[in-house]
N, C-alpha and C positions, 0 to 999 in steps of 0.2 A: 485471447488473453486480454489481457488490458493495456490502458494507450501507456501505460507506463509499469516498467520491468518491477515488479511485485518486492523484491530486495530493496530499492531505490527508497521504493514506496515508506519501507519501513527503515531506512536509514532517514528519511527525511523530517519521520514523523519521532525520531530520535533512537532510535535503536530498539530494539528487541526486547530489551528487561521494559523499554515505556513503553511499546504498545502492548505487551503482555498485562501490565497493569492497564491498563485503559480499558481493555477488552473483558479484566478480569480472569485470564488463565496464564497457565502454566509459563514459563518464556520457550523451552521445548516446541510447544503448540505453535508459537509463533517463529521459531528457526524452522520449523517443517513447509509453514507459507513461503520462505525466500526459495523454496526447490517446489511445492507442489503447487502454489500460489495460494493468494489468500481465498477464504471462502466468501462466496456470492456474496451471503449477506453481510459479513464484514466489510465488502468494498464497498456494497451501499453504504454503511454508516462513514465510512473514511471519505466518500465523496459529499453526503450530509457537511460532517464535521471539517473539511478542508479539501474544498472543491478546487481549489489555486493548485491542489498538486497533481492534480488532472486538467485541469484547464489549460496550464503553463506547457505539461508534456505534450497533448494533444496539438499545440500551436508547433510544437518543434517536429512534430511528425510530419505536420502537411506542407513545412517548407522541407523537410527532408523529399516529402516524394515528387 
């Protein structure tokens, strides 16, 4: 999965009714990513568009391990 818990993801980039418009679907579509996770090519664009919320997570990981 990815370095950061997919729910987070989408709490951080404001909730679920904003990234359903961002992405342009349904907000459904996007409460079905915080349980199945987001798809592939939407994490690439999320990490294009705001790579700090992957970068930030990734650095708490490796002092976590």
């Amino acid at each position: 999965m990815s370095s950061m818990n997919d729910s987070k993801i989408i709490d951080e980039l404001g909730g679920t009714s904003a990234v359903a418009k961002l992405f342009e679907v349904k907000p459904a579509s996007v409460s079905e990513w915080r349980t199945k996770g987001i798809p592939k090519a939407r994490r690439q664009t999320l990490k294009l568009l705001r790579p700090d919320l992957f970068a930030v997570n990734a650095a708490k990981q490796q002092e976590a391990a």
